[in-house]
PQR file with spaces between the fields and no chain letter, atoms N, CA, C, O and H, PARSE charges and radii, in Angstrom:
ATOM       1  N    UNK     1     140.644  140.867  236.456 -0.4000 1.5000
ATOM       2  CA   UNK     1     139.342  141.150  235.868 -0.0000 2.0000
ATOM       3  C    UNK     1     139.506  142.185  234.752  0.5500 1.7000
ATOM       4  O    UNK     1     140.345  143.082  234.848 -0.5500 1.4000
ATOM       5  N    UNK     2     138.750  142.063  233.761 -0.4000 1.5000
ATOM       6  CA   UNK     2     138.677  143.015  232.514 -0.0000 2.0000
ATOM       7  C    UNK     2     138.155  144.391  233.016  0.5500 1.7000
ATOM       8  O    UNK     2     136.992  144.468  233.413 -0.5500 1.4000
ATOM       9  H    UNK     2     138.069  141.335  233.684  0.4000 1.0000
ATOM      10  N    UNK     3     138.881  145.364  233.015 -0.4000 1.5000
ATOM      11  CA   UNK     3     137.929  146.668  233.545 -0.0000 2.0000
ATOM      12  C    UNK     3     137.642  147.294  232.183  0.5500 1.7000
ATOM      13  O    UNK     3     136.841  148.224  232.276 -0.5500 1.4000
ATOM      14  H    UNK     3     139.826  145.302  232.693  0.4000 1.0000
ATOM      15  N    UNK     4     138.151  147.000  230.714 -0.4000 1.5000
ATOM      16  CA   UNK     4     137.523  147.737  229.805 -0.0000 2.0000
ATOM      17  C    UNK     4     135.888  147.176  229.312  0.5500 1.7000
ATOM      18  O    UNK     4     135.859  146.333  228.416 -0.5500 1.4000
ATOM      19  H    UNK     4     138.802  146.245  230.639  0.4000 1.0000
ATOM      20  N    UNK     5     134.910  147.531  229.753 -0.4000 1.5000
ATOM      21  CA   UNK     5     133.629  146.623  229.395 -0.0000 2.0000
ATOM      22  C    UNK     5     132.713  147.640  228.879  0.5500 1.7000
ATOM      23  O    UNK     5     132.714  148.806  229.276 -0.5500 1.4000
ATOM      24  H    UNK     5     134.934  148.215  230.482  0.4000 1.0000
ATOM      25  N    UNK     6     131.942  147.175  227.996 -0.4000 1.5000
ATOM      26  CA   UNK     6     130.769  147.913  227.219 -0.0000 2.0000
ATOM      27  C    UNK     6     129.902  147.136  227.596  0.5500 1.7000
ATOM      28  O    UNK     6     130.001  145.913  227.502 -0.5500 1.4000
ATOM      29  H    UNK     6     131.941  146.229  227.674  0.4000 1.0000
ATOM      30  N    UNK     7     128.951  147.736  228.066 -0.4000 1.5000
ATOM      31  CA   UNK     7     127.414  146.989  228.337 -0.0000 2.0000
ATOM      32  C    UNK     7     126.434  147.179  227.275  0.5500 1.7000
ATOM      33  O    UNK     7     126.213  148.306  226.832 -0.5500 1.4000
ATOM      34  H    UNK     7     128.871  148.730  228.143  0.4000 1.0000
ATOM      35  N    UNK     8     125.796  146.074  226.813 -0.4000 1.5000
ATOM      36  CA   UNK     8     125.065  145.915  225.742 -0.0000 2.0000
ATOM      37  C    UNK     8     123.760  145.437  225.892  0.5500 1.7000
ATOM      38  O    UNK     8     123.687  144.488  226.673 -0.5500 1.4000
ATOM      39  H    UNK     8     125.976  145.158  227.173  0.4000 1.0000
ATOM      40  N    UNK     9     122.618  145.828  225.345 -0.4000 1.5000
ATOM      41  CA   UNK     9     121.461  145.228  225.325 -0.0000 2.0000
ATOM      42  C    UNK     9     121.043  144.536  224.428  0.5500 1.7000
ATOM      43  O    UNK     9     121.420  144.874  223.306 -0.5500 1.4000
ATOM      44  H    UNK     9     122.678  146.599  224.711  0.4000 1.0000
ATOM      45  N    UNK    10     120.487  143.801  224.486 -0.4000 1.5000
ATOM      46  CA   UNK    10     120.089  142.703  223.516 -0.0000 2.0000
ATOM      47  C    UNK    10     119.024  142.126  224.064  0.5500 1.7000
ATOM      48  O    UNK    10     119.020  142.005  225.289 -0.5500 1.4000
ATOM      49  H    UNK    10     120.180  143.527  225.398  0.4000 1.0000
ATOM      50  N    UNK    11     117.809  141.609  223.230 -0.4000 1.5000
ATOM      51  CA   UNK    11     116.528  140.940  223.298 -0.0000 2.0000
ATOM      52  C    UNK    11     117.000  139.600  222.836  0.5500 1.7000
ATOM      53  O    UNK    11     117.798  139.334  221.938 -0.5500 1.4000
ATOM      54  H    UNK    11     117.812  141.708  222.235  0.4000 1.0000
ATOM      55  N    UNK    12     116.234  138.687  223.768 -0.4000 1.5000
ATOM      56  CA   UNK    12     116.889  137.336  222.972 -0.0000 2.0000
ATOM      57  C    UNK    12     115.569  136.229  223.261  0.5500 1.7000
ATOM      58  O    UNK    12     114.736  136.786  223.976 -0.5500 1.4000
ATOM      59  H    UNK    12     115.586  138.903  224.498  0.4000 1.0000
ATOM      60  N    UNK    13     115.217  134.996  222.938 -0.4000 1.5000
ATOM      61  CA   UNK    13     113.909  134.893  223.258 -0.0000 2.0000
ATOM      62  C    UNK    13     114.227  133.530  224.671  0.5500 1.7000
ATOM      63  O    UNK    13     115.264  132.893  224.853 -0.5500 1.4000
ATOM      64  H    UNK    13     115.894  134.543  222.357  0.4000 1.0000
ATOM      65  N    UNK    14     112.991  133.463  225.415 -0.4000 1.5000
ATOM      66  CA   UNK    14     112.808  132.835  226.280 -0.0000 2.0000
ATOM      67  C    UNK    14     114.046  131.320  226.022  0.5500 1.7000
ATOM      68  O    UNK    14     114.851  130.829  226.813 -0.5500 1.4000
ATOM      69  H    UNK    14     112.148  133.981  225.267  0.4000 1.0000
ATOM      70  N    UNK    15     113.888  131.146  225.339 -0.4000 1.5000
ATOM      71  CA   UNK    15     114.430  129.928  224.420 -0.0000 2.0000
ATOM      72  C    UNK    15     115.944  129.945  224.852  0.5500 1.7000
ATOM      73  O    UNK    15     116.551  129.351  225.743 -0.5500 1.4000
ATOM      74  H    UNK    15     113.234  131.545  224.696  0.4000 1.0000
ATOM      75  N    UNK    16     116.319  130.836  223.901 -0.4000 1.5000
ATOM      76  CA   UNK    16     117.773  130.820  223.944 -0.0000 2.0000
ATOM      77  C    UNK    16     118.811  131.323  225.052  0.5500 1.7000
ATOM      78  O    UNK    16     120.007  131.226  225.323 -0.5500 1.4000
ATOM      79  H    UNK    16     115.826  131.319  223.177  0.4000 1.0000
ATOM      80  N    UNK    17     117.474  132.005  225.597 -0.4000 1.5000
ATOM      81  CA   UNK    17     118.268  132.126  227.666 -0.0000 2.0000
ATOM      82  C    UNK    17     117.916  131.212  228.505  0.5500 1.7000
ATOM      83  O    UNK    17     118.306  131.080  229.666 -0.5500 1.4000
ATOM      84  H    UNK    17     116.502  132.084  225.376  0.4000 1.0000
ATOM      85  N    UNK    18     117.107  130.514  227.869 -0.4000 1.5000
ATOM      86  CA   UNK    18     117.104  128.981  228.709 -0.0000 2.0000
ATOM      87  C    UNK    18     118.532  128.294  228.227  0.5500 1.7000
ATOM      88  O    UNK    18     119.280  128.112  229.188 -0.5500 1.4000
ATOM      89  H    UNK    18     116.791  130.620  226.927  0.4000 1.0000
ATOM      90  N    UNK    19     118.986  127.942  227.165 -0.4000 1.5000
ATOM      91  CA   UNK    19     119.670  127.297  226.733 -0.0000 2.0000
ATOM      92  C    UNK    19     121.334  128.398  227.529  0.5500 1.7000
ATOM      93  O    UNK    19     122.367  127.941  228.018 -0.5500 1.4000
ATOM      94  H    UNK    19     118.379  128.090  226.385  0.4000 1.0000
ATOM      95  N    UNK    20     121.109  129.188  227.426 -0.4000 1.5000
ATOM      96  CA   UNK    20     122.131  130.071  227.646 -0.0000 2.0000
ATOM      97  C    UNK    20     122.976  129.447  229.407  0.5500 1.7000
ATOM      98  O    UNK    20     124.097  129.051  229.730 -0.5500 1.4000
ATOM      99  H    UNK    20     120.270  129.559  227.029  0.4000 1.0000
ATOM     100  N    UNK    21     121.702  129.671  230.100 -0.4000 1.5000
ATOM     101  CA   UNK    21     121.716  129.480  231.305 -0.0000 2.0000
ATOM     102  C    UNK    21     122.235  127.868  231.713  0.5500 1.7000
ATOM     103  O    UNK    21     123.134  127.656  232.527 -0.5500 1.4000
ATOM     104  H    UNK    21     120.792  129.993  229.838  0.4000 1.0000
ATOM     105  N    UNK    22     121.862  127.333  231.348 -0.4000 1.5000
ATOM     106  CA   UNK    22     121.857  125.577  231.074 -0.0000 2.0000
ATOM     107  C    UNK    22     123.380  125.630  230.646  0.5500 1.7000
ATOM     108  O    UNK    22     124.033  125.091  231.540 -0.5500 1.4000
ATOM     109  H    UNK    22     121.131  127.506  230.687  0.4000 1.0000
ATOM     110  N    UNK    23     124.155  126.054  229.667 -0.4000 1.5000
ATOM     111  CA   UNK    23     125.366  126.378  229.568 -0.0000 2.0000
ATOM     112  C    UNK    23     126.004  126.863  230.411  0.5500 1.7000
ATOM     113  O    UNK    23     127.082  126.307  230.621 -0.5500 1.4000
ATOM     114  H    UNK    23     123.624  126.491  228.941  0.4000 1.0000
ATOM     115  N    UNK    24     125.727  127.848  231.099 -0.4000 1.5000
ATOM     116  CA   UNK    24     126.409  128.211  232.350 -0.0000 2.0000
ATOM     117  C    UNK    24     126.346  127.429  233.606  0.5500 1.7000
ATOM     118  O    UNK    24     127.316  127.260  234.345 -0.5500 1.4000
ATOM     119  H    UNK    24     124.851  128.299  230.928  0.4000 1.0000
ATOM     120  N    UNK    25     125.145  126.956  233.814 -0.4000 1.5000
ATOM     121  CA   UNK    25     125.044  125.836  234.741 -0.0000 2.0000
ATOM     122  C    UNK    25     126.317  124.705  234.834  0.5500 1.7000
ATOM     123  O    UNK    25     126.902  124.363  235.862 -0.5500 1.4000
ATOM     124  H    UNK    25     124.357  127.094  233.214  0.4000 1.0000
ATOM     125  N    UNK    26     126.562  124.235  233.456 -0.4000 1.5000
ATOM     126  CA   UNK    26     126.974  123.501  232.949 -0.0000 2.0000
ATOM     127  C    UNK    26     128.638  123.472  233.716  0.5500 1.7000
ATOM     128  O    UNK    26     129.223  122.787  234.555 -0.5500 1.4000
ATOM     129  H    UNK    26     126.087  124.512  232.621  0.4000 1.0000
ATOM     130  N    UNK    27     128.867  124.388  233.043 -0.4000 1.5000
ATOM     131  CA   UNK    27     130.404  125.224  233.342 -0.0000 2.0000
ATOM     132  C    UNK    27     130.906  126.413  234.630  0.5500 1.7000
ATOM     133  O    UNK    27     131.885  127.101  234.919 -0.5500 1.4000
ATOM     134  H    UNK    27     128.392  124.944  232.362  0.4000 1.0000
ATOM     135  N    UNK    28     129.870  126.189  235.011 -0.4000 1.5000
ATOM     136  CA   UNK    28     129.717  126.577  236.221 -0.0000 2.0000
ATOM     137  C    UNK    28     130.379  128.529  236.335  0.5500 1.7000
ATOM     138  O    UNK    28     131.112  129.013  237.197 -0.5500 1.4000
ATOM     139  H    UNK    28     129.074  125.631  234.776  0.4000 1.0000
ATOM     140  N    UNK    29     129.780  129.177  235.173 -0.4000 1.5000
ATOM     141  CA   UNK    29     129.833  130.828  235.301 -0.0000 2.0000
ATOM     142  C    UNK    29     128.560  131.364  235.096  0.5500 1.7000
ATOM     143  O    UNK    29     127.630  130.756  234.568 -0.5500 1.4000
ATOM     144  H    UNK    29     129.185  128.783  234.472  0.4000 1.0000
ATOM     145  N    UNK    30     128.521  132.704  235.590 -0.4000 1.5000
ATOM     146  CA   UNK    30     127.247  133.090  235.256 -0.0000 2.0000
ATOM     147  C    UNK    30     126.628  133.791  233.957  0.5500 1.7000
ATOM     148  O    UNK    30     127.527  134.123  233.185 -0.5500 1.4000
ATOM     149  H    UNK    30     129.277  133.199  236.019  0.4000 1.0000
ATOM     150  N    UNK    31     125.514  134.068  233.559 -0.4000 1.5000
ATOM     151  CA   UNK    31     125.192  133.987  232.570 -0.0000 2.0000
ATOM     152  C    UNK    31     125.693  135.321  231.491  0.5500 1.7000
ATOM     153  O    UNK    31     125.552  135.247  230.270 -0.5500 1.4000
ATOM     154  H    UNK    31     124.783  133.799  234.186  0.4000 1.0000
ATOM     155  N    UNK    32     126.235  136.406  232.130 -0.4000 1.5000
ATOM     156  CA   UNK    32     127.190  137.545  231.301 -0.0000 2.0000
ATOM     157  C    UNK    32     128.541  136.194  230.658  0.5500 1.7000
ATOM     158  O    UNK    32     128.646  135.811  229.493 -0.5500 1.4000
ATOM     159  H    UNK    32     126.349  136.467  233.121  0.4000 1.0000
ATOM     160  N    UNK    33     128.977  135.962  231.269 -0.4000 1.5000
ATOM     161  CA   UNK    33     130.351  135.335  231.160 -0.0000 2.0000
ATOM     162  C    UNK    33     130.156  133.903  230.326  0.5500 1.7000
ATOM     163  O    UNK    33     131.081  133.393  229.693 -0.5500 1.4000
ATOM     164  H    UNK    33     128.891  136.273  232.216  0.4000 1.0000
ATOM     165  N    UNK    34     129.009  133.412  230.403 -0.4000 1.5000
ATOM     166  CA   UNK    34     128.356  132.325  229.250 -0.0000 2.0000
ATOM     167  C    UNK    34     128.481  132.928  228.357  0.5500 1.7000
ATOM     168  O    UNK    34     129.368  132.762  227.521 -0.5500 1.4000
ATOM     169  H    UNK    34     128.258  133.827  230.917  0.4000 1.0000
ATOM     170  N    UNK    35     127.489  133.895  228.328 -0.4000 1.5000
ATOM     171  CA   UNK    35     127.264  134.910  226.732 -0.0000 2.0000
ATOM     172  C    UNK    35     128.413  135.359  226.253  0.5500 1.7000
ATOM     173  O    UNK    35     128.548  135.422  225.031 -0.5500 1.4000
ATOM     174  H    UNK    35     126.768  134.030  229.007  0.4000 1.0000
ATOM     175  N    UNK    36     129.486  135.768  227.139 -0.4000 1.5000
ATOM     176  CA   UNK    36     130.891  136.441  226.440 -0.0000 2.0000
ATOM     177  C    UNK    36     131.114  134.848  226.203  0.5500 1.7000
ATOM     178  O    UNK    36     130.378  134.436  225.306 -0.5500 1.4000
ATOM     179  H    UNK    36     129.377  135.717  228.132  0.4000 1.0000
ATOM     180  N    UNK    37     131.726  134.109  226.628 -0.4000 1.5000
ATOM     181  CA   UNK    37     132.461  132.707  225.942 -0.0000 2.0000
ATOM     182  C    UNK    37     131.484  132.160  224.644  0.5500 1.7000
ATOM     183  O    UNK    37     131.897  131.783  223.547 -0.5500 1.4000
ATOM     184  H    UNK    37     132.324  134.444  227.357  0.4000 1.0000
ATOM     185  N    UNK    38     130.188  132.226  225.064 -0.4000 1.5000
ATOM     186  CA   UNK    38     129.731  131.668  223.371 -0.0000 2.0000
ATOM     187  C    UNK    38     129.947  132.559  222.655  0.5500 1.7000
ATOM     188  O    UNK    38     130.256  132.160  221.532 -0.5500 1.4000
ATOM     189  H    UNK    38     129.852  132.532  225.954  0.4000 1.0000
ATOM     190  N    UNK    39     129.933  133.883  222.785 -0.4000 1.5000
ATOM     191  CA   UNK    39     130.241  134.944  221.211 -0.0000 2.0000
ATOM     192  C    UNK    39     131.302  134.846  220.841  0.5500 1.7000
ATOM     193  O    UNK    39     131.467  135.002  219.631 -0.5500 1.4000
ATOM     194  H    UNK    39     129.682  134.208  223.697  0.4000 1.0000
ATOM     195  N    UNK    40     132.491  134.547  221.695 -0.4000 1.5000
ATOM     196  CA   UNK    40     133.966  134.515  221.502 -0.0000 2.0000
ATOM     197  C    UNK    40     133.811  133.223  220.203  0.5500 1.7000
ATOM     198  O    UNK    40     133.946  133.227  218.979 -0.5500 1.4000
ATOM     199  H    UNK    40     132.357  134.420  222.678  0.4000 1.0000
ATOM     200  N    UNK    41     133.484  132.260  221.162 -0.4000 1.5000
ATOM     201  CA   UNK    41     133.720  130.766  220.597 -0.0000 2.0000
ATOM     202  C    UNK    41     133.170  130.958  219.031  0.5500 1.7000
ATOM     203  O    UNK    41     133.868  130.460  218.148 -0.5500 1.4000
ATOM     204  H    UNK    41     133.374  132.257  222.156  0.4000 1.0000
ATOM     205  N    UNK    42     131.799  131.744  218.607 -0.4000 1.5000
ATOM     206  CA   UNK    42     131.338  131.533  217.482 -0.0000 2.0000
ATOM     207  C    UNK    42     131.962  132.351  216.300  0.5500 1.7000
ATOM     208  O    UNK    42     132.114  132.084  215.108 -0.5500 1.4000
ATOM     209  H    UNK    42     131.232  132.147  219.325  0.4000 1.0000
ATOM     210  N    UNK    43     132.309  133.593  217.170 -0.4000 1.5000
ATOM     211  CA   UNK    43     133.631  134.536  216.114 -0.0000 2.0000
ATOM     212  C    UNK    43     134.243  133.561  215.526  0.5500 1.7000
ATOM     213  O    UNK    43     134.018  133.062  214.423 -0.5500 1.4000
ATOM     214  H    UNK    43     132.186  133.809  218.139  0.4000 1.0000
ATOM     215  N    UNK    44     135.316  133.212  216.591 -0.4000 1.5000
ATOM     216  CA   UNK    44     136.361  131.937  216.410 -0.0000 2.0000
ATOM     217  C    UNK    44     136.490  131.469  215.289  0.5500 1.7000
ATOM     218  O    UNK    44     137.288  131.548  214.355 -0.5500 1.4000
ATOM     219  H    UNK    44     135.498  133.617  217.487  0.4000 1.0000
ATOM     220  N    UNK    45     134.828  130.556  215.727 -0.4000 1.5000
ATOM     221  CA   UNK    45     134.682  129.399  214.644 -0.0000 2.0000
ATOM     222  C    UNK    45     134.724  130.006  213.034  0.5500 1.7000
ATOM     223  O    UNK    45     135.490  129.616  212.153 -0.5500 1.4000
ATOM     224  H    UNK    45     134.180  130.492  216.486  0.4000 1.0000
ATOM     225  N    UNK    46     133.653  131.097  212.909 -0.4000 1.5000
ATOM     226  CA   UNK    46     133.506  131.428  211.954 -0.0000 2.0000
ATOM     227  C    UNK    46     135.009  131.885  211.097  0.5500 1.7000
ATOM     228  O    UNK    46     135.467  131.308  210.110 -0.5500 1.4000
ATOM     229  H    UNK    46     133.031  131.414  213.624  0.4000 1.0000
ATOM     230  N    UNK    47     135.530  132.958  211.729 -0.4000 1.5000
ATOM     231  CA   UNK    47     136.603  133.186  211.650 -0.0000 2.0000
ATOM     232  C    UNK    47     137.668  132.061  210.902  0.5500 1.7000
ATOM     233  O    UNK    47     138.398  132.475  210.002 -0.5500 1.4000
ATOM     234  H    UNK    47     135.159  133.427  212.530  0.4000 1.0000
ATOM     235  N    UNK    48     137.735  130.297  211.411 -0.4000 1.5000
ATOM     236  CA   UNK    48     138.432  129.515  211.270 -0.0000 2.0000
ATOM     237  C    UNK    48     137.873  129.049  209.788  0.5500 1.7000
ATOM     238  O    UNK    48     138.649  128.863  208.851 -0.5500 1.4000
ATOM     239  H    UNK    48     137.142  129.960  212.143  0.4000 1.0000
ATOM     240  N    UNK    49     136.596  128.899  209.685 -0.4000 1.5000
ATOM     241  CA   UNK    49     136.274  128.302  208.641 -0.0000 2.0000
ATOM     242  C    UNK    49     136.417  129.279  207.282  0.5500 1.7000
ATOM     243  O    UNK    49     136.316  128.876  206.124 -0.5500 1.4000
ATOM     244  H    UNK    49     135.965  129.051  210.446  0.4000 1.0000
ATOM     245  N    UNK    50     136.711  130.854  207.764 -0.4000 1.5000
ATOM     246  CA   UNK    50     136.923  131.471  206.486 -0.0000 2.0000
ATOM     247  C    UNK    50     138.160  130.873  206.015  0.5500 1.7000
ATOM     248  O    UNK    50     138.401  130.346  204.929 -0.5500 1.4000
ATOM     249  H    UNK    50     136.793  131.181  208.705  0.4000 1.0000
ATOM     250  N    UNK    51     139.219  131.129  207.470 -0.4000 1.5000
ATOM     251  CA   UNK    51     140.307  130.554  206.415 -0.0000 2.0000
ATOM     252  C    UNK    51     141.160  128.837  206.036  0.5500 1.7000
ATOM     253  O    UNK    51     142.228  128.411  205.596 -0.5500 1.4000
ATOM     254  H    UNK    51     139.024  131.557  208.352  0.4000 1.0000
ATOM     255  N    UNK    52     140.074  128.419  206.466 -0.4000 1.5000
ATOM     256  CA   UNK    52     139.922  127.118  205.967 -0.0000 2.0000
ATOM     257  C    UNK    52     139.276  127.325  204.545  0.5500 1.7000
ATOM     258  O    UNK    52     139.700  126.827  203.502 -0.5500 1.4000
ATOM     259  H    UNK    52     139.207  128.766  206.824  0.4000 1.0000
ATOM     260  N    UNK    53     138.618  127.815  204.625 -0.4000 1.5000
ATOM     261  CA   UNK    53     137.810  128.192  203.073 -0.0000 2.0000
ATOM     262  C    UNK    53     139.156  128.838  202.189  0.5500 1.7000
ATOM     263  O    UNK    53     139.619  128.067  201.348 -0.5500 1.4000
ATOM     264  H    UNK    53     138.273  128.219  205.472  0.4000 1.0000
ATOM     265  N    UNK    54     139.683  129.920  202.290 -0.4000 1.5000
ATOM     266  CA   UNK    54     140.787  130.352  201.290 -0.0000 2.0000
ATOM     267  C    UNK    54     142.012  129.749  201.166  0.5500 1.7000
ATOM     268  O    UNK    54     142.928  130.053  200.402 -0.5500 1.4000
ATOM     269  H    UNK    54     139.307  130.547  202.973  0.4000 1.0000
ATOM     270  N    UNK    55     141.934  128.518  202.302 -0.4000 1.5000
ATOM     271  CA   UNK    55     143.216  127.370  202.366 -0.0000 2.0000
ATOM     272  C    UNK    55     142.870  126.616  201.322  0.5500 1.7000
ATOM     273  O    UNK    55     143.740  126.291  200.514 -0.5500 1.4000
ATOM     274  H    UNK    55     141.190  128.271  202.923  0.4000 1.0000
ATOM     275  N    UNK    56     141.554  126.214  201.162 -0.4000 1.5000
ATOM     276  CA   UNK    56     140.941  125.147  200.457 -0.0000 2.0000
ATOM     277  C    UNK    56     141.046  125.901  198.658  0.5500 1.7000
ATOM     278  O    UNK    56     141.388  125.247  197.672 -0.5500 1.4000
ATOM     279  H    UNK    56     140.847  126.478  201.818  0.4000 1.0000
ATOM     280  N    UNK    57     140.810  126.793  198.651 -0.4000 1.5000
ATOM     281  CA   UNK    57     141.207  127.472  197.162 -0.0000 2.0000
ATOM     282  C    UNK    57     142.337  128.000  196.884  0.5500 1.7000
ATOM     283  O    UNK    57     142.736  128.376  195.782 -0.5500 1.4000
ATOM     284  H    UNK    57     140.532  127.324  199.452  0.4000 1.0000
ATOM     285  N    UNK    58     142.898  128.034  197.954 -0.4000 1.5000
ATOM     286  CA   UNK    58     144.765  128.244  197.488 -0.0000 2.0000
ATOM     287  C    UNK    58     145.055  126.444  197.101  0.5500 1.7000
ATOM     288  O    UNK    58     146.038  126.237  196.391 -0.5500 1.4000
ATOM     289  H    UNK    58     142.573  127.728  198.849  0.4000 1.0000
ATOM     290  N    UNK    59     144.341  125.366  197.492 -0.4000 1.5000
ATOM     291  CA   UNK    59     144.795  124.308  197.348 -0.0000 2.0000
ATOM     292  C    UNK    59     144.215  123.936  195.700  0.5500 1.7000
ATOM     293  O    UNK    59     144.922  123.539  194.774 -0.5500 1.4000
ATOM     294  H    UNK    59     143.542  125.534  198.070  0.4000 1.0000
ATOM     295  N    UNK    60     142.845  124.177  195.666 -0.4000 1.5000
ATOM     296  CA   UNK    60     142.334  123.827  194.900 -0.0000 2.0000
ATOM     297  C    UNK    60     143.069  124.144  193.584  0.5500 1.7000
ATOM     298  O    UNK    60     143.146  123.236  192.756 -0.5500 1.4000
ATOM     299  H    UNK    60     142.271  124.500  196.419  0.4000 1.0000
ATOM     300  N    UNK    61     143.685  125.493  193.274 -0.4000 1.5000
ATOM     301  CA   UNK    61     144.223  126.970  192.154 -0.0000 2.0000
ATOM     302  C    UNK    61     145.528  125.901  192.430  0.5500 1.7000
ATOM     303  O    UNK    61     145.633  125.261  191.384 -0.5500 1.4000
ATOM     304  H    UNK    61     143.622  126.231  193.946  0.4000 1.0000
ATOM     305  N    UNK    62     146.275  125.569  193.129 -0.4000 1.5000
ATOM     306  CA   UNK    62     147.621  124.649  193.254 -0.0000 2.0000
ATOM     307  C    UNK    62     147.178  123.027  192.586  0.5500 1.7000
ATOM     308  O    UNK    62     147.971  122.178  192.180 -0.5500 1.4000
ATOM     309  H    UNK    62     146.189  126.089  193.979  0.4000 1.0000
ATOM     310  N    UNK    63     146.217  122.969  192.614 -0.4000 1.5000
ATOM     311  CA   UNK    63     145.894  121.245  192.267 -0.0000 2.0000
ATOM     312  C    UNK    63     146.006  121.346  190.325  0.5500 1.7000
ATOM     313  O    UNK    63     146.576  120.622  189.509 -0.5500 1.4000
ATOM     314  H    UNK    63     145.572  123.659  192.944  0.4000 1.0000
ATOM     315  N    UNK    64     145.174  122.585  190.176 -0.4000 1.5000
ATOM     316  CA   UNK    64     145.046  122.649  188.604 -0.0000 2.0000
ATOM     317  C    UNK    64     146.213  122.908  187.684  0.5500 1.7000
ATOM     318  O    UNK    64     146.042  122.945  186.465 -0.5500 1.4000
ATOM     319  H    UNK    64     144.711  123.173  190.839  0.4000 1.0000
C-alpha cells in the first residue's frame, strides 16, 4: 500500500460522481482509487499527445 498520501478536497457535481462510481463499479475498486486511476490515466494521455504533437513537428521540419 502507498503510505505517502495527500488528501484532497474537491467539489465535483452530482453527475460526475455518478459516473465516477459506475467506473468503479465497473472495475471493481472503490471510489478514492477510481479517482486516482482516472487522473493518472488522463495525465498520461495528455502527456502522450504532447509528445506525439512535437513528434509530429520534428516530422513535419524533416519532411520540408
Amino acid at each position: 500500500m502507498v503510505k505517502n498520501l495527500v488528501r484532497v478536497t474537491v467539489n465535483l457535481t452530482p453527475e460526475l460522481v455518478e459516473r465516477i462510481e459506475a467506473y468503479a463499479g465497473k472495475v471493481n475498486v472503490n471510489r478514492t482509487a477510481a479517482i486516482s486511476v482516472l487522473l493518472s490515466d488522463a495525465l498520461d494521455q495528455k502527456e502522450t499527445m504532447k509528445t506525439i504533437n512535437s513528434m509530429m513537428d520534428i516530422y513535419q521540419e524533416q519532411k520540408q
